[in-house]
Structures are given as structure tokens and as C-alpha cells.
ZAMARGU-4260 file (C-alpha; in steps of 0.2 Angstrom, whole numbers, plus 5000, padded with zeros to 4 digits):
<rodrens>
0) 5055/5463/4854 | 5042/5449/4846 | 5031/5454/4862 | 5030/5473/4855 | 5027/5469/4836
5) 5014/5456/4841 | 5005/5470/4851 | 5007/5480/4835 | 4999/5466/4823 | 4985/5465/4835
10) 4979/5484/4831 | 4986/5485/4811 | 4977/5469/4805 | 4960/5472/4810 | 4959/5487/4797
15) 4961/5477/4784 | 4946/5471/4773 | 4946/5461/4760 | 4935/5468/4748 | 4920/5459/4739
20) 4927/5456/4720 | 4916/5445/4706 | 4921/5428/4708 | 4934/5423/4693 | 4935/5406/4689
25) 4954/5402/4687 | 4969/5403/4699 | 4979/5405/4683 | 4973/5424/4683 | 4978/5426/4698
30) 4996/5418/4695 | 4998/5426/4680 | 5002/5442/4689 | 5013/5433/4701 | 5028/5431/4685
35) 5036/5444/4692 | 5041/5439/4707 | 5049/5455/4717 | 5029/5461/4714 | 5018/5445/4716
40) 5017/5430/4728 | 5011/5413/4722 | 5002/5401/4734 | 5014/5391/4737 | 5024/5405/4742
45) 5012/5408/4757 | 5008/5391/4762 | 5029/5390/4761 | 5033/5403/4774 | 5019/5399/4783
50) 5022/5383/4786 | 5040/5385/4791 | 5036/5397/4804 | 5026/5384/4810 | 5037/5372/4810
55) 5051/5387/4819 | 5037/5391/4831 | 5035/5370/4835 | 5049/5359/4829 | 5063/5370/4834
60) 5056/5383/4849 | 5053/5367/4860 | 5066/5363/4872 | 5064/5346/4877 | 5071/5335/4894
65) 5086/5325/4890 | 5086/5310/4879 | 5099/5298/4879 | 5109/5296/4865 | 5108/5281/4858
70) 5119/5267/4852 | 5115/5262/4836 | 5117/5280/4828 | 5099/5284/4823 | 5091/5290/4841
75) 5072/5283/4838 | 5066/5289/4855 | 5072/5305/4851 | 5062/5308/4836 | 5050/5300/4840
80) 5049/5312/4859 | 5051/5328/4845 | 5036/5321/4834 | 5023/5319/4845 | 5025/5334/4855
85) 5028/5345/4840 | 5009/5336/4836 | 5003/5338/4854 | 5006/5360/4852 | 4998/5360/4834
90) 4984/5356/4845 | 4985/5360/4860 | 4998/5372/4862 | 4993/5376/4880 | 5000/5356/4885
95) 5017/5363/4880 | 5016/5381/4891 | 5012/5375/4904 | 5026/5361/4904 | 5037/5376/4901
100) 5028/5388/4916 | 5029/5372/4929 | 5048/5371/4925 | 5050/5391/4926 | 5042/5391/4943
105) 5052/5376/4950 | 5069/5383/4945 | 5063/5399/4956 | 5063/5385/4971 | 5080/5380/4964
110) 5088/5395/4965 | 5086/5402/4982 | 5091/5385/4987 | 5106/5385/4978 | 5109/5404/4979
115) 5124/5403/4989 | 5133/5388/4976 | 5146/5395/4963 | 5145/5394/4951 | 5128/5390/4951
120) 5116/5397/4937 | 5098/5398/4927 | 5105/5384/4917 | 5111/5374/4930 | 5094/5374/4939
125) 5085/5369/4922 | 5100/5355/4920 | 5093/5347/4935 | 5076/5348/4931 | 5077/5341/4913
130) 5086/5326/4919 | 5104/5331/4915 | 5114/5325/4929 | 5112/5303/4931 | 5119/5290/4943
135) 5133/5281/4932 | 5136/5262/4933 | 5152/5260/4926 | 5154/5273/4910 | 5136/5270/4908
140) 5122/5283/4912 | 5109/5272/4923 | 5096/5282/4930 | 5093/5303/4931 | 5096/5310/4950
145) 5083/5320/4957 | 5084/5339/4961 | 5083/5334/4981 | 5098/5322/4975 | 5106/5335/4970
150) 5104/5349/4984 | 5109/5337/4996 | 5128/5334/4988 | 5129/5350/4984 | 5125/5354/5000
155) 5137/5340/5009 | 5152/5347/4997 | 5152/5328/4990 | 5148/5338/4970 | 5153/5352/4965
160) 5142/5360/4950 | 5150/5362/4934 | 5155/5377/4924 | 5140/5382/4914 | 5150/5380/4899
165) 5151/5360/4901 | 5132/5361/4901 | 5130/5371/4886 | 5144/5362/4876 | 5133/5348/4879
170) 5118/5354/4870 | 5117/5351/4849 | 5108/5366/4844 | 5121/5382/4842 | 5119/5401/4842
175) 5116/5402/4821 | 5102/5389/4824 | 5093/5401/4837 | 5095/5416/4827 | 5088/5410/4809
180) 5074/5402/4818 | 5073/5420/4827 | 5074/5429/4812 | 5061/5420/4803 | 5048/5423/4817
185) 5052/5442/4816 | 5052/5442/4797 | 5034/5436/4798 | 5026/5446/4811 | 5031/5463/4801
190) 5026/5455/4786 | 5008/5454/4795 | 5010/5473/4801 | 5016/5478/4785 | 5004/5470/4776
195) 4990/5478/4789 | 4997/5494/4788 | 4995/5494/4768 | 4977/5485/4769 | 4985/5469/4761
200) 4972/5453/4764 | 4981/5442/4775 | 4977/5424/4773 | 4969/5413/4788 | 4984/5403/4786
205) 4995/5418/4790 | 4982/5422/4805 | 4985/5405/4813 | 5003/5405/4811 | 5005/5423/4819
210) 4995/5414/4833 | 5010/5401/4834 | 5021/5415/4837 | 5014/5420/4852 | 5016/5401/4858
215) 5037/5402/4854 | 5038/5418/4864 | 5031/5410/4878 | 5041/5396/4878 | 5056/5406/4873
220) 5052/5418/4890 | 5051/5403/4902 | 5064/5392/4892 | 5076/5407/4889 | 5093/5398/4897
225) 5087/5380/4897 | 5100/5368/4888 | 5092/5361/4873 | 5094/5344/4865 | 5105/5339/4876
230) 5109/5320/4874 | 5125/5319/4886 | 5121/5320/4905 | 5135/5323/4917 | 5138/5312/4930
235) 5134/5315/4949 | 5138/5299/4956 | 5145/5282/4952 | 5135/5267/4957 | 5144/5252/4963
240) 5137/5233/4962 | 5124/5227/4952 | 5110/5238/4947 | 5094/5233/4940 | 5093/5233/4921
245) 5079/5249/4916 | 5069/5253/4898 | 5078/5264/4889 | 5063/5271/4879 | 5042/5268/4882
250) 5029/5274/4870 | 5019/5287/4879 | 5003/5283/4881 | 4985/5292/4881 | 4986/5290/4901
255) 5004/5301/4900 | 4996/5312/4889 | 4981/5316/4902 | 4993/5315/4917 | 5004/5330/4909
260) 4988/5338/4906 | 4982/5339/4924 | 5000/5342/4930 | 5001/5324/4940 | 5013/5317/4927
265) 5027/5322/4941 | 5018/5314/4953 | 5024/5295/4958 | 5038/5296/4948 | 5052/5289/4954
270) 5068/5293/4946 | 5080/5280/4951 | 5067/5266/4942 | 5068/5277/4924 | 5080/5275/4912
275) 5077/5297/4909 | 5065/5309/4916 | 5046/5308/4907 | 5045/5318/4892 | 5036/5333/4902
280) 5043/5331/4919 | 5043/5347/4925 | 5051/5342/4943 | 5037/5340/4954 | 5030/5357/4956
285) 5018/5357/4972 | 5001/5360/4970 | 4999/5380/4972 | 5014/5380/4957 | 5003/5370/4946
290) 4989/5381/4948 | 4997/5394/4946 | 5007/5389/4930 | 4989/5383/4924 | 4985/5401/4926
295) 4997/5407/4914 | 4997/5396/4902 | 4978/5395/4898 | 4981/5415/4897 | 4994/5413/4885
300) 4982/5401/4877 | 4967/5414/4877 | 4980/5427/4867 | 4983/5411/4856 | 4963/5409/4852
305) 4960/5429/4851 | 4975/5431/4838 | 4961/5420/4828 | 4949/5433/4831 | 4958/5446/4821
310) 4951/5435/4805 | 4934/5441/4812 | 4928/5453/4798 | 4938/5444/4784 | 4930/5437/4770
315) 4928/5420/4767 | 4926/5407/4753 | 4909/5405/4760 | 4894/5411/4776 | 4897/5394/4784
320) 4918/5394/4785 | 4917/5412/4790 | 4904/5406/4805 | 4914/5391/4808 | 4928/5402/4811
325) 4922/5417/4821 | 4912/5401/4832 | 4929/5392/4835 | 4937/5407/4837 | 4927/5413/4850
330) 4928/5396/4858 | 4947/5395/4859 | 4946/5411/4870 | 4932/5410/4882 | 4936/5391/4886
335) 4956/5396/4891 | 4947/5412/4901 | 4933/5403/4911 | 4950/5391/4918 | 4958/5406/4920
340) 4943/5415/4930 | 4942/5401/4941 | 4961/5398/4947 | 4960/5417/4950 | 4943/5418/4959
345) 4938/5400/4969 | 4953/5403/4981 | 4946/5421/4987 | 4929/5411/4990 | 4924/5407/5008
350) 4931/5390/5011 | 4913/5382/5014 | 4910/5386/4993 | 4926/5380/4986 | 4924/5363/4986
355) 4905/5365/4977 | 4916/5376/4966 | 4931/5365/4961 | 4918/5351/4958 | 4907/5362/4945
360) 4923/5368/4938 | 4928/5350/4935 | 4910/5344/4926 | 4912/5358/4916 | 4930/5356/4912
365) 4924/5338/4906 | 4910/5346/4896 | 4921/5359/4889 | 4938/5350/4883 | 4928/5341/4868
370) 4921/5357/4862 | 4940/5366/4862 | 4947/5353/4853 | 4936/5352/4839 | 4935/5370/4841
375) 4956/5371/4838 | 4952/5354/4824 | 4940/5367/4815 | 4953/5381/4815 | 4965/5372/4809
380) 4955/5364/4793 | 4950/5381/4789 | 4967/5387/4787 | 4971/5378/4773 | 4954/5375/4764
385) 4952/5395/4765 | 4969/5396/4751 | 4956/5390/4738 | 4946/5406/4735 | 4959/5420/4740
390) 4955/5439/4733 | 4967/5445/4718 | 4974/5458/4732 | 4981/5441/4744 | 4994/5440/4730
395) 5004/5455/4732 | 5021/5455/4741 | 5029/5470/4752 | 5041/5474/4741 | 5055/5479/4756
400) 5051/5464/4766 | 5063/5452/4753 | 5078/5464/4764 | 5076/5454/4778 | 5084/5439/4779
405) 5072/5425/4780 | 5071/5406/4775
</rodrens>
């Protein structure tokens, strides 16, 4: 349903313009007409349900690989794992798609492999990819089994999967969860159409968190039945004699980052010297699946860059913010669709070009990245320096939207 009232945004919002008004000196005329508050919004009111969106669309829409529990009661990694790559799709919200996309596609592989084992399951295939069954040494969780580990007792008859309820009970995030966070994403997306369909201003605020939308229904759609903050593996087999002591938890560094980024952070790993599967381990997709998850996470991350576009013909504070933006816009779209072009279009070239091809693609590629990320640094500024000058008409509220239930 998202899909269909973001389609809708993107042809209500561009009729909006904010109309040239003499410039008044003081917020306080502006929030005096927001006393009443069933007509009027303040500015804090936007930059509220903006930024918890946000935070829905990040924080909560990611559904991360398993991470231990840990002993001592406060689960450091854990937090820390939810931190940076909450940070990592502020920025680069393509990183977190395609770590999504790569695990879609591999759990195809799983399920015609494991077609024929009851009660096998979506959820089952995505257990075994975010490392949820480990090798236990005593009652101890020692090291996450791979997905050939597992087809090969599965096939022997040695395990038997679990019911998919004893997955699921072993997640912490419940159904009411799922559904405000749902909620709250559909509350604001027909605020933005309603607000279009009115001719309401629409901040550049509300412009880059529609555009965060479109990244939680991405992830939602390849994510749709994978467990979530799952703490509690199951076990698959008991080790007997001594093992060797693993890290628990390791700071990811740039080199992860970049790794995750060319889709090689699977490659090398091996599981049986890691205390839990890498933060994006997606489970070893081969080489035609990375290219082609690429593909569709740098289109989801061109429809994130032309959600920005809508702002096109808005005014703004000043010439240079509103060039700034249209420029960075423009950026975050035609940097995602050159990637895009080029997955598609060197593999249909005669084989005598390609390799010329895939070495411009990767000087470009080098030249390119820089100018997206401060492209996406500039956006995001922007955003919130925008608030200061907002026209009178920014401030009025739909009345019927307070009916639907939001945070």
C-alpha cells in the first residue's frame, strides 16, 4: 500500500508552490497563529514527526544479523551494530538495500534447495543467513553454522528444522511494534498528498523524509519474513573437546565498511573463526547476484535521489540553497542511474569491450563517489537550515489527518 501512496505523492506534490510573500521579521507571527492547535502546526511539530519517521524509517525498519546476547545485561555490540548502520542509511541508504537485496536473492538459492524439507520456510532460509543457527560448546553458543552446514544435516536427516514459531518467539520486536512504526509511515505519506493535493508548502525536511520511506519499503519488501533482533540462536550441533576461545565483538572498521560496499565483505569469511556472522553478511552471494542486487538497490537509490527532485520548483531561503539543492538533487539520481546503466548494458557488449568498460566504470566510480556523498552531506544540511525562513502557509495543518493514529 506505501508503494501506491508514494506513486501518488510523486504526482500531488509537484503542484504545490510556495508563493513569494514580503519577508516578516519574526517567527513569533507566524507562531502566533499556531495557539490553536487543531488549525496550526509549530516548528517543532514538523521537525517532530519528521524526525520520527526518520528514525521508523532507520532505527526500527532495519533488520539486522543476529547478535549475541550478552552477559552483563546491557548488550554494547548490539547498540552499537544499531548505531552505526542507522548512521550508515542516513547517508547512504543504498549500503543498507543492497545488504537487504544480496540476502533476498540468496534465500531464493535456499529455497529450492530446501524445497522439499518440512517445515521449511521464508523465515527459516533468512534464519540461516543472519546467523541464527551456531555450533554449541557446552550450553554456550560458540561460532554461527554456514548455510552449506546446514543443507548438508538437513540433507543427512542428522537436524531437523524447527517450527517457525521457535524462530519467531526468538525475535524481541512484536506485531504492535511493526504496526505503529507502519502506521506512522502511512500517516505521513497522506499527509504529504494531502498537503499536495491542497497546495500546502511542504518543507524540505518533509521532502527528505518522504524519500526515507521509500528506503523502509524496500527493505520491508526484501526483509518482509526475516526474524528481527534476534539475540537467541538455535543450536545445530554440539562441539565436543576443546575449542578455541573467539571475539565476541570487534569495531567495524573503515575496510568493513568498503568491503560491504563492493559486496566482498562475504568473501573469506569463515564462520567457524567468528564469534557471529559480519554485521552485513549477506551469505556469500556469487558474483552474478551481487550485480544484480547492485542493480536494484542503486534504482531504489535513484527513486530515493528523485523524491528530492519534487523540491525542485519550491522556494527557498535563498538562490544559492535553492541551486544547491536542485544541483545535489540531480546528483543523487544520475550517479545511482549511470551504476545502474552499466550492470544492465556492459554484459550485452561484445566480450572484446567489456573489460575496457568495467575499468572506465571503476575510474569513474572512484571519481564519482566523492561527489554523491557530499551531494547526499548537502541534502541533508539543507533540510534543516531551510526551517529558518518557512512561508506563513508551511504552518497550516490538515485538519482530518489528527484521525489517524500516529506518534
Amino acid at each position: 500500500m506505501l508503494q501506491y501512496l508514494l506513486l501518488l505523492c510523486a504526482f500531488a506534490v509537484p503542484g504545490i508552490r510556495a508563493l513569494a510573500c514580503p519577508v516578516i521579521d519574526s517567527a513569533t507571527a507566524e507562531d502566533s497563529k499556531c495557539l490553536d492547535i487543531t488549525h496550526c502546526r509549530t516548528l517543532w511539530n514538523i521537525v517532530w514527526s519528521c524526525l520520527i519517521t526518520i528514525l521508523a524509517c532507520t532505527w526500527v525498519s532495519i533488520h539486522h544479523n543476529v547478535v549475541l546476547d550478552s552477559k552483563s545485561g546491557i548488550n554494547i555490540a548490539a547498540l552499537w551494530e544499531r548505531v552505526w548502520v542507522t548512521a550508515l542509511t542516513l547517508l547512504v541508504p543504498e549500503f543498507t538495500v543492497v545488504w537487504a537485496v544480496r540476502q533476498w536473492i540468496v534465500w531464493g538459492v535456499l529455497r529450492e534447495r530446501y524445497s522439499g524439507s518440512s517445515p521449511w520456510t521464508t523465515t527459516h532460509g533468512f534464519f540461516v543467513l543472519m546467523g541464527g543457527f551456531y555450533h554449541f560448546h557446552g550450553d554456550e553458543a560458540h561460532h554461527p553454522a554456514s548455510r552449506e552446514e546446514v543443507a548438508n544435516m538437513i540433507s543427512e536427516g542428522s537436524f531437523a528444522p524447527p517450527n517457525i514459531l521457535a524462530i519467531k518467539g526468538r525475535g524481541k520486536r512484536d506485531v504492535f511494534s511493526k504496526t505503529v512504526t507502519v502506521l506512522q509511515m502511512l500517516w505521513f505519506v497522506i499527509q504529504c498528498i494531502a498537503r499536495g493535493i491542497q497546495h500546502l508548502p511542504i518543507t524540505d525536511l518533509e521532502i527528505a523524509t518522504l524519500a526515507y520511506t521509500t528506503i523502509s519499503v524496500a527493505m520491508y519488501r526484501f526483509w518482509l519474513n526475516k526474524p528481527v533482533n534476534v539475540s537467541h540462536p538455535i543450536q545445530l550441533k554440539r562441539i565436543e573437546g576443546p575449542v578455541l576461545q573467539l571475539r565476541h565483538f570487534h569495531w567495524p572498521s573503515l575496510e568493513d565498511v568498503a568491503k560491504a560496499a563492493g559486496g566482498v565483505q562475504d568473501e573469506g569469511v569463515n564462520l567457524s573463526e567468528l564469534r557471529q556472522v559480519p554485521t552485513l553478511y549477506a551469505g556469500k552471494p556469487e558474483e552474478h547476484q551481487i550485480s544484480l542486487a547492485n542493480t536494484i538497490a542503486l534504482a531504489v537509490g535513484a527513486v530515493f535521489g528523485a523524491v528530492h527532485c519534487i523540491a525542485w520548483s519550491f522556494v527557498f531561503p535563498s538562490q544559492i540553497e535553492m541551486s544547491l539543492w536542485r544541483i545535489s538533487a540531480g546528483t543523487t539520481v544520475a550517479i545511482p542511474l549511470g551504476y545502474v546503466m552499466s550492470y544492465v548494458l556492459i554484459p550485452k557488449m561484445p566480450d572484446g569491450t567489456q573489460g575496457g568498460l568495467k575499468f572506465m566504470v571503476i575510474i569513474v566510480s572512484m571519481l564519482a563517489i566523492p561527489f554523491y556523498v557530499m551531494a547526499r552531506a548537502v541534502l541533508l544540511v539543507l533540510t534543516f537550515t531551510t526551517l529558518r525562513d518557512l512561508p506563513p502557509a508551511a504552518y497550516q495543518t490538515i485538519h482530518w489527518m489528527s484521525f489517524i493514529p500516529h506518534i
